[in-house]
C-alpha positions as CSV (number, residue, x, y, z in Angstrom):
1,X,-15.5,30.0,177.2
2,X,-12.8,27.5,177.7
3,X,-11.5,24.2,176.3
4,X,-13.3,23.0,179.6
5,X,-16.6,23.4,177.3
6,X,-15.5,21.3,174.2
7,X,-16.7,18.0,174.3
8,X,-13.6,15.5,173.8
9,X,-11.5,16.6,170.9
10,X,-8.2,16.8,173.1
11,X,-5.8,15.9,170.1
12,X,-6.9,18.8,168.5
13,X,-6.5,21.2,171.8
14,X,-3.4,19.9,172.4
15,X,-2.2,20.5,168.8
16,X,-3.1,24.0,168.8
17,X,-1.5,24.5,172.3
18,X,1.6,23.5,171.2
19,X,1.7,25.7,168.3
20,X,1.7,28.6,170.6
21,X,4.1,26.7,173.1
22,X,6.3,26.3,170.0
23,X,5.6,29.9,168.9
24,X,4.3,28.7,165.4
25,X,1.0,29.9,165.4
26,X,0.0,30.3,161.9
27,X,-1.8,33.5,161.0
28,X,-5.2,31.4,159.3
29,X,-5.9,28.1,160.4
30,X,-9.3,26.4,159.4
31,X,-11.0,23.5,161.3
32,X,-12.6,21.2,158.8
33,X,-15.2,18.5,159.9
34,X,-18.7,17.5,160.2
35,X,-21.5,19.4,162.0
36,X,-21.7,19.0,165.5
37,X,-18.1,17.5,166.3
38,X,-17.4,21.3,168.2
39,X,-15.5,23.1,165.5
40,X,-16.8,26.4,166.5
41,X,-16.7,25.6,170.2
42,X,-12.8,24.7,169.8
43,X,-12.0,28.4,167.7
44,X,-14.1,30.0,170.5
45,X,-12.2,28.2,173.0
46,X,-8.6,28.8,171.5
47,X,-9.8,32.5,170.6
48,X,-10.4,33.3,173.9
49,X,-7.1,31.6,175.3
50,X,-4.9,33.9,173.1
51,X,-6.9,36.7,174.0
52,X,-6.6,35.7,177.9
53,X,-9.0,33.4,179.4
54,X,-9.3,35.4,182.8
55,X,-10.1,38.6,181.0
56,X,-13.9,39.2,182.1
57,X,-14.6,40.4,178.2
58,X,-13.2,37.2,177.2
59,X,-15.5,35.4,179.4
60,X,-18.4,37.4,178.0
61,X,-17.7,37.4,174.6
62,X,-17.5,40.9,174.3
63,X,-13.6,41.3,174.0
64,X,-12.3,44.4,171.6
65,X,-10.4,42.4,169.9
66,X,-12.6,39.4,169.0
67,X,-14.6,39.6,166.0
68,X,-17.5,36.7,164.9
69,X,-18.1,36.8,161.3
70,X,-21.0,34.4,159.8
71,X,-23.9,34.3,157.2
72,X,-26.5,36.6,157.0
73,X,-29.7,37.6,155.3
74,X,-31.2,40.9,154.3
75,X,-34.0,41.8,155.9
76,X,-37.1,43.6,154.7
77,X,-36.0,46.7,156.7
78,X,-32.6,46.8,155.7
79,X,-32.4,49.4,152.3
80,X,-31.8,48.4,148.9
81,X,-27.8,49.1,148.8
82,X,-27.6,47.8,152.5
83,X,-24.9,44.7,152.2
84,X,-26.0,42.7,155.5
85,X,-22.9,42.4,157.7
86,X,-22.6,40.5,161.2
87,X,-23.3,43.5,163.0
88,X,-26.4,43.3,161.9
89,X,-27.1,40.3,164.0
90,X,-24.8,40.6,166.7
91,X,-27.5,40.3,169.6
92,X,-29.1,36.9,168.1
93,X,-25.3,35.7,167.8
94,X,-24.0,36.7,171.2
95,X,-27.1,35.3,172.7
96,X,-26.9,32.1,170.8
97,X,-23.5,31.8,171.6
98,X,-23.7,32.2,175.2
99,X,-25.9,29.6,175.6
100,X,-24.0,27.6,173.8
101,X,-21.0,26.8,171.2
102,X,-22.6,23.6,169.8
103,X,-25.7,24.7,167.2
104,X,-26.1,24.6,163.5
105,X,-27.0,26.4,160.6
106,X,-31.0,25.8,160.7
107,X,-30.7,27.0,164.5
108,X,-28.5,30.1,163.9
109,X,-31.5,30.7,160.7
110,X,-34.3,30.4,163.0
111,X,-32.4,32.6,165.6
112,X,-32.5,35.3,163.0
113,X,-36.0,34.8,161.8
114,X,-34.7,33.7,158.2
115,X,-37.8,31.5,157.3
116,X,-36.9,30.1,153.7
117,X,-33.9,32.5,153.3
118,X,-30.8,31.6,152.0
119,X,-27.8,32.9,154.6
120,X,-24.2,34.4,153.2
121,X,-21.3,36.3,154.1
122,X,-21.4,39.1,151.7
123,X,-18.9,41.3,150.5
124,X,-20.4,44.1,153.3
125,X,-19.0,41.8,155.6
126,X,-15.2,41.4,154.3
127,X,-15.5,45.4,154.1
128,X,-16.6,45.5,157.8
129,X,-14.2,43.1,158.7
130,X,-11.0,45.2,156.2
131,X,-12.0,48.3,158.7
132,X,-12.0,46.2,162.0
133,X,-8.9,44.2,161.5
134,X,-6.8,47.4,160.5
135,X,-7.1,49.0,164.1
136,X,-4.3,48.1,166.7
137,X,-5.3,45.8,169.4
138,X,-7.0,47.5,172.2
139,X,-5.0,45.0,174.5
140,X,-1.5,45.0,172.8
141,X,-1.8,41.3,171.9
142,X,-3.6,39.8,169.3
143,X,-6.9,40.3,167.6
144,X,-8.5,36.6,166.5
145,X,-10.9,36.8,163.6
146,X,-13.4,33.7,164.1
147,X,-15.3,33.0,160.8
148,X,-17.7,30.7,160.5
149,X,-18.8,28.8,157.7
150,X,-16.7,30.5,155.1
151,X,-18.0,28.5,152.6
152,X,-21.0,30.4,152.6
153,X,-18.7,33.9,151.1
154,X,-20.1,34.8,147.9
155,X,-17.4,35.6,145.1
156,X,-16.8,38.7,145.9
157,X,-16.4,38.7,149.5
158,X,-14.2,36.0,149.5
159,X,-11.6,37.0,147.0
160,X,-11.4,40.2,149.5
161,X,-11.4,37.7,152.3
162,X,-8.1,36.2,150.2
163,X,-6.3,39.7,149.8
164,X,-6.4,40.0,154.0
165,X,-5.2,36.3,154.5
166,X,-2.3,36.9,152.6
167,X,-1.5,40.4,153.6
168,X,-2.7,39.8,157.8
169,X,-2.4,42.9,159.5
170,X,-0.1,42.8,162.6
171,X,-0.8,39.8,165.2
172,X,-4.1,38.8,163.7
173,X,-5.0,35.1,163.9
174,X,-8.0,33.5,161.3
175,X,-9.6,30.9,162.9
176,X,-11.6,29.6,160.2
177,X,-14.8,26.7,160.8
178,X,-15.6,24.9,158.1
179,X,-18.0,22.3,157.4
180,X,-17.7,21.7,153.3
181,X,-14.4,23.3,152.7
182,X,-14.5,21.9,148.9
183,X,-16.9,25.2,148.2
184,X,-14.0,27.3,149.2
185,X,-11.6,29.0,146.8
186,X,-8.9,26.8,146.5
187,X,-6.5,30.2,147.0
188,X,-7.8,30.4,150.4
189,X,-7.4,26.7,150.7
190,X,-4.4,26.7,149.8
191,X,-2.9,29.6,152.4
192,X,-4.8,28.8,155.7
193,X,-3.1,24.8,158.0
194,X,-6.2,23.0,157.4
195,X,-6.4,20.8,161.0
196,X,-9.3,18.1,160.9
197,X,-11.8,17.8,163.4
198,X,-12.9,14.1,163.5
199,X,-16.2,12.9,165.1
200,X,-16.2,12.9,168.9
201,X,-15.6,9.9,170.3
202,X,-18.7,8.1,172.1
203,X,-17.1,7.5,175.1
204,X,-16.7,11.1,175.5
205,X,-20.6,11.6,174.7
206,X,-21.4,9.3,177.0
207,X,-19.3,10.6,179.9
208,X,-20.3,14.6,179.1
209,X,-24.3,13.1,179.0
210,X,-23.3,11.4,182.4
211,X,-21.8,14.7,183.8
212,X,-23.1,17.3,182.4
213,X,-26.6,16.1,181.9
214,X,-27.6,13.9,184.8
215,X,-28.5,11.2,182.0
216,X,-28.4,7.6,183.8
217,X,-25.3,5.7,182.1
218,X,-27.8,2.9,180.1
219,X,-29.5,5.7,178.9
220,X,-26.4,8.1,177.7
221,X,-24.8,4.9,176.6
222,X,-27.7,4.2,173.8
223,X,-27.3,8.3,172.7
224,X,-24.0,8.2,172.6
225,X,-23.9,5.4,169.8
226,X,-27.4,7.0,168.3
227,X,-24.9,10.5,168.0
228,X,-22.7,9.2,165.8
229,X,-20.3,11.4,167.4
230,X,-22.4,14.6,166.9
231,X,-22.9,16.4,170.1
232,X,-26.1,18.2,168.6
233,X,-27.4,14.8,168.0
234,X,-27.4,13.9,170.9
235,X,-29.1,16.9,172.6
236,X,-31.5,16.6,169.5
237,X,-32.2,12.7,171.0
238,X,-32.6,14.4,174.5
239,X,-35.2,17.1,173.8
240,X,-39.0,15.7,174.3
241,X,-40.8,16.0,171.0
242,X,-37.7,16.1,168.8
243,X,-37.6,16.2,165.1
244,X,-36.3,12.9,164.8
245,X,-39.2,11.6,166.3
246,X,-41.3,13.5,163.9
247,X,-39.6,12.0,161.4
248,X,-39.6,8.2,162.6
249,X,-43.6,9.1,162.9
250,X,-43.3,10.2,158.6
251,X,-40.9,7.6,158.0
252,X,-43.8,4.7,159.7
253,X,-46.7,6.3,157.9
254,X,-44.9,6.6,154.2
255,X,-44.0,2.9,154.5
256,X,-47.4,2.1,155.9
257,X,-49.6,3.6,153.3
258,X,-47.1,2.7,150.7
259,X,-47.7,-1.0,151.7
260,X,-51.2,-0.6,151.9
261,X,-51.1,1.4,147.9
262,X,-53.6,3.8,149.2
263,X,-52.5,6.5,146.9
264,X,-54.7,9.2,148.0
265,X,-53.3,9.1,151.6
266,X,-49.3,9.5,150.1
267,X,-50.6,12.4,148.1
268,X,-51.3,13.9,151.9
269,X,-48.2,12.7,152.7
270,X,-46.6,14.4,150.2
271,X,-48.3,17.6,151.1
272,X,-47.1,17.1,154.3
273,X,-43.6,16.6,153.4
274,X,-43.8,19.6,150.5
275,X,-44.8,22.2,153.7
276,X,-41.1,21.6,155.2
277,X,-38.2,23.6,154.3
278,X,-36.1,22.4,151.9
279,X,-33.4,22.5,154.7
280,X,-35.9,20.0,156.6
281,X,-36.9,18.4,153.8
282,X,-33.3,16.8,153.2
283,X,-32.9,16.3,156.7
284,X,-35.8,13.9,156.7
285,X,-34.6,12.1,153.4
286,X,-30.8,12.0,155.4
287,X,-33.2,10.2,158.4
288,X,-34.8,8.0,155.8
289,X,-31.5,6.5,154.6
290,X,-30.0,5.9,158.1
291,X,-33.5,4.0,158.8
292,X,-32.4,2.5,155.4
293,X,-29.6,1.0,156.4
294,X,-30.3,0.1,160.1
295,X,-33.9,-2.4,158.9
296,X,-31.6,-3.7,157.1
297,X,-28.7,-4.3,159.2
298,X,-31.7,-5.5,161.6
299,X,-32.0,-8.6,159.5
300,X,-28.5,-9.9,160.3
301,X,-29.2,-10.2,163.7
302,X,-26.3,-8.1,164.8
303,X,-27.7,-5.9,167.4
304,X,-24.0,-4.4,168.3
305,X,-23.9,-2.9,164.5
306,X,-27.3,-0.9,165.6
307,X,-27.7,2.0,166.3
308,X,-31.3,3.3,166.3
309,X,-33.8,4.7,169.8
310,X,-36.0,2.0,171.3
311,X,-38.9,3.5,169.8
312,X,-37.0,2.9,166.2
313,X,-36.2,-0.6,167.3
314,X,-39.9,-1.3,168.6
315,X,-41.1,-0.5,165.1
316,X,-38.3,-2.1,162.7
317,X,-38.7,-5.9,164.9
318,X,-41.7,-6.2,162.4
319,X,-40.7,-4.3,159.4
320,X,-37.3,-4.7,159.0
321,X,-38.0,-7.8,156.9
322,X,-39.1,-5.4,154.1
323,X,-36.0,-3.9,153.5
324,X,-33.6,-6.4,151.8
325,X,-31.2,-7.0,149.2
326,X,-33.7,-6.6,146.4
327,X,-34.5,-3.1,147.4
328,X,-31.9,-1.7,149.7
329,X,-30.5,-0.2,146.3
330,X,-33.1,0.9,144.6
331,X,-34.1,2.6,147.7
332,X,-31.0,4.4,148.4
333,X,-31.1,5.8,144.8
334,X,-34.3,6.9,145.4
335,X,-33.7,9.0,148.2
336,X,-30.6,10.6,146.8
337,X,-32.2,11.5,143.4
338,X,-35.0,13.1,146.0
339,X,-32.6,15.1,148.0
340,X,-30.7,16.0,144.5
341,X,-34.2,17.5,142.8
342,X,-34.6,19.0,146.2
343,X,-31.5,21.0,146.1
344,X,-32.3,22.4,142.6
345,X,-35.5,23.8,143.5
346,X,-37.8,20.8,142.2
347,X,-41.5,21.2,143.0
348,X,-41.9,19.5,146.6
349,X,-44.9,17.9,146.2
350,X,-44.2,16.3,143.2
351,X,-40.9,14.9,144.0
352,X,-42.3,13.8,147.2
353,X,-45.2,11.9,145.8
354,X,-43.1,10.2,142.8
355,X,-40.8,9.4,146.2
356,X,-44.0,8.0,147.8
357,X,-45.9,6.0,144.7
358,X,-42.4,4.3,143.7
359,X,-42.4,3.0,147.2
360,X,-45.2,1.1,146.9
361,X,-43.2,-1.1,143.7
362,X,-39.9,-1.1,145.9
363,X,-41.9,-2.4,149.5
364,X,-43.0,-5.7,147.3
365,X,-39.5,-6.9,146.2
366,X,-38.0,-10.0,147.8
């Protein structure tokens, strides 16, 4: 895996290039940015050219001297004083991987079979990792740790992750990826060259959709903008059936039966809603906000400032009008307070019907 796999991002490449060139490769370095912008594909990529990109392992992923660690869950086999490491999962990782360096969290759970299950790096992990790290490299050249989402550590693995950041052993490189780097300790903050990994640039999209995907420029051009400069967005917009379209078909019937006030109908919706995982379920309120914001950016008329599929477009030329300046607000706080009660393990079906019966008040505001 090569820099030739990253999509755009060459300021970043090049700035990790010439710390090598410059021979002032830091021994931690964390890439900080949203999901889907290739974080993980870039330390992958780097990883593998300081470990030697012609070396067959490296190609495979299965180099000596290159060690994946990421979040985990216990399963129902694993004993009571088993503290689930990576090894644990390094077949649904290495497959996952090869396919690919662009997936996220809810992927890399369903890859694992984690259902509800909350994934971290335990302290099992940092042990494993202690033991790995303290062996000479099998190649004589460096040995690149690649975590990912360290922010998932618990307490106690991450102030042993600290001790072995600022005591390295010999030619070891941290490549950290982080997506909410606030969660981190700020004493591991503070002793790895934070290098921010900005949304990828449409243009970029566009041309890898082109090139990569056989996509028909009109076509790629309308994902790229729908991406936001998220890869996995894009491939999400590209896959028949995708969730996004499940949710436009949610978003359509809340507003629909909300409008309508037939109550019993949004308590089914509700239900619905309350079946999702609470990992879904905030993805669908994130969707509801952007669908928020684009009805009523439809109102200005500025089609340039959109960025929604033609199926959202189809639906918002006759509701957009609904969503105006004496609800925008009031709607926005709505979702937010929902995705709040949602993250501290409110009920689901009753935050999602309150969600649905004060939509019925907000729809009626001009």
């Amino acid at each position: 895996m090569t820099f030739e796999d990253v999509i755009g991002q060459e300021e970043v490449r090049e700035r990790l290039l010439q710390m090598v060139r410059e021979d002032r490769l830091p021994h931690a370095i964390m890439l900080c940015g949203p999901s889907g912008v290739g974080k993980l594909a870039i330390a992958v990529a780097f990883g593998s050219y300081l470990l030697g990109e012609d070396n067959a392992m490296v190609r495979k992923l299965e180099h000596p001297d290159l060690h994946f660690t990421y979040p985990t869950i216990k399963l129902s086999s694993m004993g009571s004083d088993h503290k689930p490491t990576s090894d644990d999962f390094a077949q649904e990782w290495h497959e996952l991987l090869m396919r690919g360096p662009y997936f996220s969290i809810d992927q890399w759970l369903t890859a694992i079979g984690a259902e509800n299950q909350q994934a971290i790096i335990t302290a099992g992990e940092s042990d494993s990792l202690v033991r790995k790290l303290s062996l000479k490299s099998s190649q004589g050249g460096y040995k690149v740790s690649i975590v990912w989402l360290p922010e998932r550590m618990n307490i106690e693995c991450a102030n042993k992750l600290l001790k072995l950041i600022e005591e390295p052993p010999r030619q070891t490189v941290f490549l950290m990826v982080c997506e909410e780097p606030d969660k981190l300790l700020e004493t591991i903050r503070s002793r790895v060259q934070r290098i921010d990994v900005k949304r990828i640039s449409s243009e970029s999209i566009e041309r890898a959709l082109v090139e990569q995907r056989g996509i028909d420029e009109q076509h790629a051009h309308r994902i790229a903008r729908l991406a936001n400069g998220s890869w996995l967005k894009a491939l999400q917009e590209l896959q028949v059936g995708s969730e996004n379209e499940q949710f436009l078909d949610l978003f359509i019937m809340l507003m629909r039966l909300a409008y309508q006030r037939k109550v019993k109908d949004l308590r089914r919706w509700s239900e619905t809603m309350a079946a999702f995982g609470r990992e879904k379920q905030r993805r669908f309120l994130t969707f509801f906000l952007r669908m928020l914001r684009e009805n009523f950016m439809y109102n200005f008329g500025q089609h340039e400032l959109l960025y929604m599929t033609q199926q959202e477009e189809d639906f918002s030329k006759n509701f957009a009008r609904f969503i105006n300046e004496a609800n925008i607000l009031s709607m926005y706080d709505l979702a937010n307070r929902a995705m709040r009660d949602i993250g501290q393990n409110a009920n689901a079906k009753i935050v999602f019907f309150d969600f649905a019966l004060q939509m019925i008040v907000l729809l009626i505001q001009k």
